[in-house]
C-alpha positions as CSV (number, residue, x, y, z in Angstrom):
1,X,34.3,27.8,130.4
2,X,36.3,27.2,127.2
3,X,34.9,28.1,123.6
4,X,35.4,26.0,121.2
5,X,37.4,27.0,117.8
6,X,35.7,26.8,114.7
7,X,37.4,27.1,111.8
8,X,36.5,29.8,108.8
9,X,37.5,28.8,105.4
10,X,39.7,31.1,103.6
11,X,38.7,33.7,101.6
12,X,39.5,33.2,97.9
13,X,42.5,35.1,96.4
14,X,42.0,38.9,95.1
15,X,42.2,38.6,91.2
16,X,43.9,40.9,89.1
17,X,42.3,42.1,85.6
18,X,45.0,41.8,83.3
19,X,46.8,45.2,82.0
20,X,45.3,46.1,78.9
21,X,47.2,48.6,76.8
22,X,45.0,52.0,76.1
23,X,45.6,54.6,73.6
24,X,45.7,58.4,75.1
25,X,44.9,61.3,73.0
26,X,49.0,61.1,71.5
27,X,48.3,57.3,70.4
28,X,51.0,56.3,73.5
29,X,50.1,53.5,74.9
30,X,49.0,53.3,78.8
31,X,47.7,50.7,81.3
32,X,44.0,51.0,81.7
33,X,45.1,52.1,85.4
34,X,47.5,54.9,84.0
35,X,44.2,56.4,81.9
36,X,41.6,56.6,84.2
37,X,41.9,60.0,85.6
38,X,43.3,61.0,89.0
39,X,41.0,62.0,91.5
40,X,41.6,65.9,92.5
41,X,41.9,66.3,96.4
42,X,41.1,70.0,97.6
43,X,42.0,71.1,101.2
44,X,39.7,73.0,102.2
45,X,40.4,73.5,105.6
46,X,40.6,77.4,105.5
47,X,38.3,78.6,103.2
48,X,39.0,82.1,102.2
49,X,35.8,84.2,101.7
50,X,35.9,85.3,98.2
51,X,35.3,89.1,97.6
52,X,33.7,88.7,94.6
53,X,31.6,86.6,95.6
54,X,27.8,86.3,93.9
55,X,25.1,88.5,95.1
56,X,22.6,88.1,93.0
57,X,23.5,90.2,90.4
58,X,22.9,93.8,92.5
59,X,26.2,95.7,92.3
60,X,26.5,97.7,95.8
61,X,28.6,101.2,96.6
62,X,28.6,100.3,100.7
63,X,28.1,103.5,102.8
64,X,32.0,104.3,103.3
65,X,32.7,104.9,99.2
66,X,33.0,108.4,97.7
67,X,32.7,108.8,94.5
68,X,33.8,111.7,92.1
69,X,32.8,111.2,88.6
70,X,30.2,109.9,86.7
71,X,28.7,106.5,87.5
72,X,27.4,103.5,84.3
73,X,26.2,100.1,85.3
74,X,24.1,97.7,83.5
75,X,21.5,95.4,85.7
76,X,21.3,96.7,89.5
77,X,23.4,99.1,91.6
78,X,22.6,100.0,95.5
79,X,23.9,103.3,96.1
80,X,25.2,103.5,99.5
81,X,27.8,106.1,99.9
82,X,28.7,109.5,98.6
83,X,28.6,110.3,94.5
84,X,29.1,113.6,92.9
85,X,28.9,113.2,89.4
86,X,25.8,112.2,87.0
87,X,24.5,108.5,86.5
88,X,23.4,107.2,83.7
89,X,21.8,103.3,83.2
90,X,19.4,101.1,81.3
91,X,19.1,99.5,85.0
92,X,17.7,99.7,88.6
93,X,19.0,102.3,91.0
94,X,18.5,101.8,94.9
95,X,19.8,104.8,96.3
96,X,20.6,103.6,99.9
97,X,19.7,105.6,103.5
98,X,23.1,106.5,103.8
99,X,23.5,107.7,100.3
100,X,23.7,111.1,99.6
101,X,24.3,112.2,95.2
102,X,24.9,115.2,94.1
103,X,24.4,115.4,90.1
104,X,22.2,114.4,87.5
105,X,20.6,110.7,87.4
106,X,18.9,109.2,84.2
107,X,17.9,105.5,84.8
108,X,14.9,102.5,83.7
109,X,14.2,102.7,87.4
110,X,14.4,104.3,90.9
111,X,13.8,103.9,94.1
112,X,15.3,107.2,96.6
113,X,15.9,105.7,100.5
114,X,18.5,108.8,100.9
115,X,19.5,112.1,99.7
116,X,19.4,113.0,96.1
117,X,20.4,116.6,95.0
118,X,19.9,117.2,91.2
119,X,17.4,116.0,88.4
120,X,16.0,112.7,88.0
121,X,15.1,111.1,84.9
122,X,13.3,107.9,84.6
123,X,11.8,106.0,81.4
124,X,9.5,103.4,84.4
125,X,8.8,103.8,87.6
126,X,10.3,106.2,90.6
127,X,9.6,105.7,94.3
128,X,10.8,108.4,97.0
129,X,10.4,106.4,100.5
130,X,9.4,108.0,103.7
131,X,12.7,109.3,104.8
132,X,14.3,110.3,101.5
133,X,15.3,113.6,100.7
134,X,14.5,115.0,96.7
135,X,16.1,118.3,95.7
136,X,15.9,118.2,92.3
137,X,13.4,118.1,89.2
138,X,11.9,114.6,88.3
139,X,10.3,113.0,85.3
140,X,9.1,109.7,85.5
141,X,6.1,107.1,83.3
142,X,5.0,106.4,87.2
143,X,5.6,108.1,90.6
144,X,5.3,106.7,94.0
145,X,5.8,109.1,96.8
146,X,5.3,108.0,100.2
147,X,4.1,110.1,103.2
148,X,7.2,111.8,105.1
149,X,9.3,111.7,102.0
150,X,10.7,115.6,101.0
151,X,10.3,116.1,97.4
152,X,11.5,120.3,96.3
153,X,11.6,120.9,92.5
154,X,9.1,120.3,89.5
155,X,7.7,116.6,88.6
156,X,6.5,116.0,85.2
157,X,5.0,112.2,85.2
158,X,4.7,111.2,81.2
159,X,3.0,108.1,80.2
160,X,4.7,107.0,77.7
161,X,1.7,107.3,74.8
162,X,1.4,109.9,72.5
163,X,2.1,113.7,74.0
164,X,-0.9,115.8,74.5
165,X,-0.2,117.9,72.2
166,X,-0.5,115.8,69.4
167,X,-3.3,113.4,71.1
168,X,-6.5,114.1,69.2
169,X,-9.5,116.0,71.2
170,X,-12.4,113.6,72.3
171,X,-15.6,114.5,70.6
172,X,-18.4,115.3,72.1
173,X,-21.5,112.9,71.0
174,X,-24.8,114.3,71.9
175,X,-28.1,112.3,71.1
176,X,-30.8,113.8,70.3
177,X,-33.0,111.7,72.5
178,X,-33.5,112.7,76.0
179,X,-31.6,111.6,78.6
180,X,-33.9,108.8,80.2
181,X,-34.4,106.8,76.9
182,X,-30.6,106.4,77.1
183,X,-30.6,104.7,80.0
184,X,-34.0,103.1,80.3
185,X,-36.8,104.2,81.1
186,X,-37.8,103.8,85.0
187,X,-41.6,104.3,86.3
C-alpha cells in the first residue's frame, strides 16, 4: 500500500536580535554576546579526595601519630595516637582507645576512651569510660566515671561557686514550738 505525501509548511526563518554595543567595566565597547559571561566547564571525571576535607569541625590525631611536645587547639581534637607533652585548650578533648598521653592536660572538657598518665584539669565536665586508663590527679566542676574504668591519683571535683572556705555557715533555726505544730497536727 502507498502513503500518501503530505506536505508541512516551512518553518519560519530563525531571527537574529540585532548587535547592540555594551559598555564593560573599561567603557570598551562589546556585543551583548561578547558580555554575557562564559559558562565554566569543570571535568570532573577523577575527582581527587581532598585531605582537608570538612569534618565537622573535630580536628583528629589518627592512632599512627606520635607526638613530642606540647599540644593547643581551639574547638575539638580526638586524640588518637601517642603524645608526650602537656595540652592545653579552651576546647573538647576526646582522648581516643588507642591513645595513650603522657603529660599534663588542662581543657573546657574531657572525655578519657584510652590511657592518660599525668594530671587533668578541667573547668566543665570529665568522663573516664569503661576501658580507660587514669594515672594522674584530676579536678574537674563535674565527674563521670563509668564502671570498669581505672582511675589512680587524687580527684578534687569543684563547683564552680564560692570555695568552702569562704561560703558562709548555715544557721541553725530552732522554733520554740514543738515539733508537731510545725507540721500539723495529726489525731
Amino acid at each position: 500500500m502507498l502513503k500518501r505525501f503530505v506536505p508541512q509548511r516551512p518553518a519560519p526563518p530563525i531571527r537574529e536580535e540585532p548587535r547592540i554595543p555594551v559598555p564593560d567595566e573599561n567603557n570598551h565597547f562589546a556585543t551583548r554576546e561578547e558580555a554575557l559571561p562564559k559558562p565554566t566547564i569543570i571535568d570532573n571525571r577523577n575527582p581527587k579526595p581532598n585531605p582537608m576535607a570538612d569534618h565537622g569541625g573535630k580536628d583528629i590525631l589518627s592512632s599512627d601519630v606520635e607526638i613530642k611536645g606540647s599540644i593547643k587547639f581551639q574547638k575539638e581534637l580526638l586524640i588518637d595516637g601517642k603524645v608526650e607533652g602537656d595540652i592545653n585548650s579552651d576546647g573538647i578533648l576526646t582522648v581516643g582507645e588507642n591513645a595513650e598521653i603522657r603529660g599534663e592536660i588542662k581543657t573546657k572538657s574531657i572525655t578519657v576512651y584510652g590511657k592518660v598518665h599525668g594530671n587533668i584539669t578541667v573547668a566543665e565536665r570529665c568522663e573516664l569510660k569503661s576501658k580507660c586508663v587514669l594515672q594522674g590527679d584530676l579536678k574537674a566542676a563535674r565527674l563521670v566515671i563509668e564502671e570498669g574504668a581505672t582511675f589512680i591519683g587524687k580527684s578534687e571535683v569543684t563547683t564552680g561557686a564560692v570555695s568552702a572556705k569562704a561560703a558562709p555557715r548555715p544557721e541553725v533555726v530552732r522554733s520554740s514550738e514543738p515539733i508537731k505544730a510545725a507540721f500539723g497536727a495529726r489525731a
